[in-house]
Steps between C-alpha positions, in 0.01 A plus 500: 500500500443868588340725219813733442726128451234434241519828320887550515668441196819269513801570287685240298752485241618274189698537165149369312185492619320229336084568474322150447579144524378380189726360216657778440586642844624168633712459163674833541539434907701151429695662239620826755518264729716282320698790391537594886291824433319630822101501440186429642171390371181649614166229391160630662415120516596246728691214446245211452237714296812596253573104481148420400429773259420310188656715175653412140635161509694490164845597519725591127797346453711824554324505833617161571848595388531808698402295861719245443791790428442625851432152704114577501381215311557189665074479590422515158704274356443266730107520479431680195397319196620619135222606232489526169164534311187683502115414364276664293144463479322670230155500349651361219710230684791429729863536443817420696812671531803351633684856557842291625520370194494846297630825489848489758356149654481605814211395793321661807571344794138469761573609834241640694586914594422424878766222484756713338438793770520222809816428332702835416390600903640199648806607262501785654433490858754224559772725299422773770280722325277762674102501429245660705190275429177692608619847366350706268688794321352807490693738261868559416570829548814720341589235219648796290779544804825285614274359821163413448328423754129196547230581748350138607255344733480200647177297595564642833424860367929565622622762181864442435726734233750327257784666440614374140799556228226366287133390476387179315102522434389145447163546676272467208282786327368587796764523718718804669738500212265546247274806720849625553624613154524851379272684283661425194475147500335312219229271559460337145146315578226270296215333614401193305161480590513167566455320841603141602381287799807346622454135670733314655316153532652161732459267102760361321572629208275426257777559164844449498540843295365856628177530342377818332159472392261776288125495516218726421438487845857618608856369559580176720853415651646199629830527601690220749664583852537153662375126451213593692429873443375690203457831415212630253375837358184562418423844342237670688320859454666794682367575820390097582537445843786164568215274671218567258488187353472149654752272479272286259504770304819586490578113382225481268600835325875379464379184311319677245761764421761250562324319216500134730259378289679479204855467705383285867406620806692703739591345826329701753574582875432731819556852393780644711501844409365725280569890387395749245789623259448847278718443204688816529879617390662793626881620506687730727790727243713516659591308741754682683407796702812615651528274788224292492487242222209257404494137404179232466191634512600843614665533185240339253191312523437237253201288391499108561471392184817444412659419847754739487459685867734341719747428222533886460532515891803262530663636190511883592585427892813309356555846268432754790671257753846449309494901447456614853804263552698689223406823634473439907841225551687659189393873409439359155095689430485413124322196530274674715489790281398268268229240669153705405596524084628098553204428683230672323640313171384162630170633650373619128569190330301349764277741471433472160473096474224502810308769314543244240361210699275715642312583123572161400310330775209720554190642235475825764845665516498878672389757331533460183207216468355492845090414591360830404843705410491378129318416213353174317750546238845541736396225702486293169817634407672339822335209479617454136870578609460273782406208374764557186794550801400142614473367163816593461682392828323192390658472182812648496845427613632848527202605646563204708863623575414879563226370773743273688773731542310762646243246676841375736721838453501806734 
């Protein structure tokens, strides 16, 4: 290929031009699709790393409900498995909650992110749908105009413009969608202060429930994906490197916060993969920005303690899907008009019950009692209200109710 073919920049066109190929992208593709909307999707990764990209794996019922309303669901209910209770483990003791049987009675159903994605492209792909694997988006350009346009590159180093009606930014906080908004948009941002080593280990579960455990030497997670793979958290400090401790280790400091001495061992395993989380929130307001409109990550970031990432995903790509339809097949824009207030509802409920998890699950929480950020006496003070917020999840059935309606709701 000559040098001028590789610097040229192709020109291409589509209704809605679809950044990322996570849960939310693919969710809104199927939908337009579906809807027989013209769009593309642009996903900087190939095909196989995007099918092996181990995520969330704990899918709300609404979630569930809104697949199977669009024929995207048959995977999961084929494979998934329905859960409905969670595990404490205290200082002072276990306790179990059987969330399905509380609150609205409702259940997560496990199935692995990765599987979800391999599904919704398949979906896709054989409906006819356009993706450019490979291709990275570098910035949207004129989203306050009729015709916005994308500037991409491929792995080849080719540049190609998208001409657009409209932009969807489902790329992540990182992504062109998110580098491409305007001055005026608000970043609402907090850092926890708290860091998790994320392991995804080849052991069968070692609980039937998810398991959240609280130690003086940090949090521990278990939480199921499949008969023969686990995933744990371990909290870690900020800054420690993914491979700094052994595997023995690793094993060894799960058992003791994970209490198995006083509960039974944990079933251990190779360690498949492991990664370094920063518990960090952050919202985009608002969401719409003429043209270009964000959903996913783009739109808000959201700590894993409450599993409520990819749930947010699916349910604003069904919003921002079913309004581009209103507003692109039928000239109807109120629903679109309307998606960022609708949207950013949802994300501050969710919001607010992760920052909940968050300061219920951790003695360091941001900046109000971090290492060195606060004194003897606040630290004390959110240790007292911690340990009084378990008591009374422990003890009390509206507390009991309140948890598991926002534990399975988005």
């Amino acid at each position: 290929m000559t040098e001028r073919q590789n610097t040229s920049t192709e020109r291409e066109s589509a209704d809605v031009v679809v950044l990322g190929a996570g849960p939310a992208g693919l969710t809104l593709g199927n939908i337009l699709l579906a809807h027989g909307i013209d769009c593309v999707v642009l996903e900087r990764a190939e095909r196989a790393a995007l099918q092996v990209r181990a995520r969330a794996g704990f899918l709300a019922p609404h979630t569930v409900r809104t697949l199977e309303r669009h024929g995207l669901a048959d995977g999961l209910l084929r494979h998934g498995r329905a859960h409905g209770a969670c595990e404490f483990r205290t200082d002072t003791g276990g306790f179990r909650l059987d969330y399905d049987r509380l609150g609205r009675r409702e259940h997560h159903t496990v199935y692995p992110q990765q599987d979800l994605v391999t599904d919704l492209l398949a979906h896709y792909l054989d409906a006819g749908g356009r993706i450019r694997f490979g291709t990275e988006a570098l910035a949207v350009q004129d989203a306050d105009g009729r015709r916005p346009t994308v500037d991409a590159r491929d792995a080849q180093g080719r540049t190609t413009r998208w001409q657009a009606r409209y932009v969807a930014g489902c790329d992540g906080r990182h992504g062109a969608a998110r580098r491409s908004l305007p001055p005026g948009a608000l970043r609402h941002h907090r850092d926890h202060g708290i860091s998790w080593l994320g392991l995804l280990a080849e052991a069968p579960p070692s609980l039937d429930t998810v398991g959240y455990a609280t130690h003086r030497r940090g949090f521990a997670g278990h939480m199921a994906r499949t008969p023969e793979v686990t995933r744990y958290y371990l909290q870690c400090g900020r800054g420690t490197p993914a491979d700094a401790w052994s595997e023995e280790r690793v094993w060894d400091e799960l058992d003791l916060r994970m209490r198995s001495a006083d509960h039974g061992p944990l079933r251990r395993g190779r360690i498949l993969q492991r990664t370094v989380v920063d518990l960090r929130s952050d919202v985009v307001e608002p969401l719409r920005h003429g043209s270009l409109l964000l959903a996913g990550d783009a739109a808000s970031l959201i700590s894993p303690s409450a599993a409520k990432g990819a749930n947010l995903a699916v349910l604003e790509a069904e919003l921002l899907a079913l309004a581009l339809v209103d507003d692109l097949a039928h000239g109807d824009a109120a629903a679109l008009d309307d998606y960022s207030r609708r949207c950013l509802a949802h994300i501050w409920r969710a919001q607010e019950f992760s920052h909940w998890m968050v300061r219920l699950l951790h003695t360091d929480c941001g900046a109000d009692t971090g290492p060195g950020s606060g004194s003897d006496a606040e630290s004390f003070f959110h240790e007292s209200m911690r340990c009084s917020r378990l008591e009374s999840l422990r003890t009390s059935r509206a507390h009991q109710d309140w948890f598991a309606e926002n534990y399975v709701g988005v």
